[in-house]
LUMPAVO-730510 format. One record per residue (C-alpha): x, y, z. Coordinates in Angstrom, 2 decimals. Layout:
N
- x:y:z
- X:Y:Z
...
! end
This chain:
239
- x:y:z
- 0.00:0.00:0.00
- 1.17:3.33:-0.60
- 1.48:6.77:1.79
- -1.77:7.79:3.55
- -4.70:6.81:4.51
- -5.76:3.31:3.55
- -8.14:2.05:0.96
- -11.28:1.15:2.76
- -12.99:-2.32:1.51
- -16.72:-3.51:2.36
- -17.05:-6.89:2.30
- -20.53:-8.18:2.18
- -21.20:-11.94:2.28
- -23.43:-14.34:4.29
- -21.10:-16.65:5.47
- -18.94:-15.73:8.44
- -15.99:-17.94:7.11
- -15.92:-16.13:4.37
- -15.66:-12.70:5.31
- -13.60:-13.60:8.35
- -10.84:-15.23:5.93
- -10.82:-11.64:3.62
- -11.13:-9.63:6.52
- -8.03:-10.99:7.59
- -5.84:-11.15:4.79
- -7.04:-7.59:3.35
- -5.80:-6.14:6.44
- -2.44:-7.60:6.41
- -2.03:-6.14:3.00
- -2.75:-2.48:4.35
- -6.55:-2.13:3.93
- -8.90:-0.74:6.46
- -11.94:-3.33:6.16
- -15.52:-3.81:7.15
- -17.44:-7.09:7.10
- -21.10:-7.55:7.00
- -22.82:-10.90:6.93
- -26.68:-8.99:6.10
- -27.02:-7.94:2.71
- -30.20:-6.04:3.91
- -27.91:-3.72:5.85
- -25.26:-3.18:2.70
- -26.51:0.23:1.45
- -26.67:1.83:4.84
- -23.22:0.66:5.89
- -21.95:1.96:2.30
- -22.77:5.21:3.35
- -21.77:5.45:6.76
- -18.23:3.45:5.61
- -17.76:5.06:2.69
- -16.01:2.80:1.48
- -13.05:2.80:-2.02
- -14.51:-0.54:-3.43
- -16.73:-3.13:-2.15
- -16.55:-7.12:-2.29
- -20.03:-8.74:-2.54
- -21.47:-12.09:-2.39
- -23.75:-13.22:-5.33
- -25.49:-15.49:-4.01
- -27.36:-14.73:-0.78
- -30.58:-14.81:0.69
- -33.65:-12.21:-0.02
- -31.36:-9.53:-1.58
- -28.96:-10.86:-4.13
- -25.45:-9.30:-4.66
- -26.74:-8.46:-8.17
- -29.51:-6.49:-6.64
- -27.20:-4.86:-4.49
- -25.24:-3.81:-6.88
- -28.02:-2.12:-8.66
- -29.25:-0.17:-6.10
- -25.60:1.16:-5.34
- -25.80:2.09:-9.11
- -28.67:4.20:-8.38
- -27.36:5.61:-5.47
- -25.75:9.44:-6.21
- -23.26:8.50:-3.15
- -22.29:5.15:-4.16
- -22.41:4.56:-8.03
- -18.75:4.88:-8.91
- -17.55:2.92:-6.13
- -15.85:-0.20:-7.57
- -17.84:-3.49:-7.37
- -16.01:-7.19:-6.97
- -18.19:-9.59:-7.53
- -17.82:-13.50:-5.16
- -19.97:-16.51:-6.62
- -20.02:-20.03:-7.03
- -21.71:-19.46:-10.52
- -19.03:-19.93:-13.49
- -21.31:-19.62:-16.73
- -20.12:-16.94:-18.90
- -23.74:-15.87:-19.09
- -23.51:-15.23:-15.16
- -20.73:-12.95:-15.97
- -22.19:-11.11:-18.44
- -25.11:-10.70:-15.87
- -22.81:-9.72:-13.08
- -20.82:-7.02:-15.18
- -24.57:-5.82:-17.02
- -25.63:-4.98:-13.11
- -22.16:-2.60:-12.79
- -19.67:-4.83:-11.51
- -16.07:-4.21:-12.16
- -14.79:-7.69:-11.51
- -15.85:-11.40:-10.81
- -14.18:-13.68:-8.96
- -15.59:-17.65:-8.65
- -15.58:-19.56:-5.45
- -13.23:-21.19:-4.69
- -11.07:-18.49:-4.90
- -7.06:-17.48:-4.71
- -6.44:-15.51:-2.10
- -3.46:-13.95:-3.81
- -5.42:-13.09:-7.08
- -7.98:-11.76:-5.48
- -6.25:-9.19:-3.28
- -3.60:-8.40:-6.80
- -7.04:-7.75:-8.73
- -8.59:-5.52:-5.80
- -5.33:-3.69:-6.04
- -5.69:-3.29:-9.72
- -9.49:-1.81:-9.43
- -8.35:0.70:-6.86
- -5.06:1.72:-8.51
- -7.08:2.37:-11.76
- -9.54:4.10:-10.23
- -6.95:6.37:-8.30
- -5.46:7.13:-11.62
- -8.34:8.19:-13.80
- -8.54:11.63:-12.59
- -5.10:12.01:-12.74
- -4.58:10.50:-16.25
- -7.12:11.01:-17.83
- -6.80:13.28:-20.67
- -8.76:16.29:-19.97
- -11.26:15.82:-22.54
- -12.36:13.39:-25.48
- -14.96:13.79:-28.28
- -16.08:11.25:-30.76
- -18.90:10.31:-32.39
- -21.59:12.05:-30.38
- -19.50:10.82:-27.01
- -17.48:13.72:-24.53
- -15.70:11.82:-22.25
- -14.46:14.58:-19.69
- -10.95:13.19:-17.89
- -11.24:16.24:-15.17
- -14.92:14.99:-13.93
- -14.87:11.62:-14.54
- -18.20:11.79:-17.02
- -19.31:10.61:-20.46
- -21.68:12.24:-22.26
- -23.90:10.56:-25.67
- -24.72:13.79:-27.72
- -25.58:15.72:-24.42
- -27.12:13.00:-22.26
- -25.43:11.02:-19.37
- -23.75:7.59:-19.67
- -22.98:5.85:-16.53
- -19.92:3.93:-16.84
- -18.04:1.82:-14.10
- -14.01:2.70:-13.61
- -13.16:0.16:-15.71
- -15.46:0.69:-18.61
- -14.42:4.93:-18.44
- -10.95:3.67:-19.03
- -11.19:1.09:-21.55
- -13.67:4.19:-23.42
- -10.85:6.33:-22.95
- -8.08:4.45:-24.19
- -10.32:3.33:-27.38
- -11.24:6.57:-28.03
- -7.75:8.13:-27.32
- -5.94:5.67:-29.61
- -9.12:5.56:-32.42
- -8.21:4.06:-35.49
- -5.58:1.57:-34.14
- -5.96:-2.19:-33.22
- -5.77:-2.46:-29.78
- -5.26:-6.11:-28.58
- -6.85:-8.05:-25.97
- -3.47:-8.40:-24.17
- -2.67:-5.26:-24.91
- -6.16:-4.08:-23.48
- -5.87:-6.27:-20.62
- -1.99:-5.10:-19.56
- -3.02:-1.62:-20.10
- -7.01:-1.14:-18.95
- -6.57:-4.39:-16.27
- -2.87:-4.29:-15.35
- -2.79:-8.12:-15.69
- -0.88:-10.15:-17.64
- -1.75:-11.02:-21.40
- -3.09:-14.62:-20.46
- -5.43:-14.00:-17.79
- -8.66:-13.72:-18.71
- -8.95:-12.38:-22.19
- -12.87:-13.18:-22.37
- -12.86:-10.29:-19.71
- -11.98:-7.95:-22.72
- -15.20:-9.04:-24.38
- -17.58:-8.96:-21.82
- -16.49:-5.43:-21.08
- -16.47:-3.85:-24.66
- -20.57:-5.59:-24.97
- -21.21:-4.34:-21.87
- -19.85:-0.65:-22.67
- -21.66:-1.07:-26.23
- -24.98:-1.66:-24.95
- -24.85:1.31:-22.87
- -23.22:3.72:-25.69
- -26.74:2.36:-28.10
- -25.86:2.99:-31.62
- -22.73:4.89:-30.88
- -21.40:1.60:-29.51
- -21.09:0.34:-33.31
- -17.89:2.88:-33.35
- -16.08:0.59:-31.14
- -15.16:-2.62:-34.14
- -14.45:-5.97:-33.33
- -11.42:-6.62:-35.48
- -11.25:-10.59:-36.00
- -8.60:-12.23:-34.58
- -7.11:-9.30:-33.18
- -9.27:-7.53:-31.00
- -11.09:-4.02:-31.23
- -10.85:-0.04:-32.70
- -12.71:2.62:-32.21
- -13.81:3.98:-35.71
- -11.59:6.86:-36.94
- -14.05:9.95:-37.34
- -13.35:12.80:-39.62
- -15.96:14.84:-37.56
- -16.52:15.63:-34.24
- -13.37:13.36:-33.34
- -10.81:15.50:-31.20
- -9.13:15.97:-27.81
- -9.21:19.23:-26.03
! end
């Protein structure tokens, strides 16, 4: 951990074990953290905590992680704070789910203990940095992606974005009209290394799609390579 204060992590999950085990481990690696074991009590906790990223169970009882998730979303105080999702549930469909509802990661049980605190590292460095390094401004295509207060704009309107989709926008949009890998994209938007996880890549760029409508058909899937944001003669420029 770097200088200062430390990172603050929620970790929500209905098994005692579980949150016990992170508790501990997140600690020794610097981080101030908070456990709760009642989903029902997440929001409230949020905003009392105020916390830099949250871990949360999928699956528990009466309120879902996924549902948590979407009401931090809608929450003015809590919808950029980064989301890692915990579940049992491998499908690639419950991935897609779990990144749709505004998560920024997803991690299966069982999990590594070392790869999970390196990834909730990653999140929070990223996020740190996108004020900072962010360029100032971005237009293309109808989007404004503005470094200075972290917002993206479609032709006026408000996108919401997670960290991790604002950067991978950025970085498309910033480097429009080249190839950008999925290692590449992965090394620079993720941090990891080229072979973990490239379907992460993918999951990302349809989720950031969907939510850009029609302007998402600016961002091409390049076959065998991986994706470019359309070069625009018009309304393409940074400021």
């Amino acid at each position: 951990m770097t200088a200062g204060l430390p990172k603050k992590i929620l970790v929500v999950d209905d098994e005692a074990d579980v949150t016990g085990l992170l508790s501990y481990n997140l600690k020794a690696k610097g981080f101030a953290v908070e456990t709760l074991n009642d989903p029902h009590q997440s929001i409230g906790r949020m905003r009392a905590f105020g916390p830099d990223l949250v871990i949360l169970d999928v699956m528990m009882p009466e309120l879902s992680g996924i549902q948590v998730c979407r009401l931090m979303r809608a929450d003015p105080a809590l919808k950029a704070v980064p989301v890692v999702f915990l579940t049992a549930k491998a499908e690639e469909h419950d991935r897609i789910l779990g990144l749709e509802s505004g998560a920024d990661d997803y991690i299966c049980k069982p999990f590594n203990l070392k790869e999970l605190v390196l990834r909730v590292q990653s999140i929070l460095r990223r996020s740190g940095e996108n004020a900072v390094s962010a360029p100032k401004r971005l237009q293309a295509g109808g989007i404004v992606v503005d470094g200075e207060r972290h917002e993206v704009t479609l032709h006026g309107n408000p996108i919401e974005l997670t960290a991790t989709e604002f950067k991978l926008l950025s970085l498309l949009i910033e480097r429009r009209g080249r190839v950008q890998t999925r290692p590449q994209l992965l090394e620079t938007v993720w941090e990891a290394q080229p072979d973990i996880q490239t379907r992460t890549v993918d999951m990302h760029v349809q989720r950031l799609r969907s939510k850009l409508g029609e302007a998402g058909k600016l961002i091409e899937t390049v076959r065998g390579f991986g994706y470019r944001f359309r070069a625009t003669e018009r309304g393409s420029r940074t400021r």
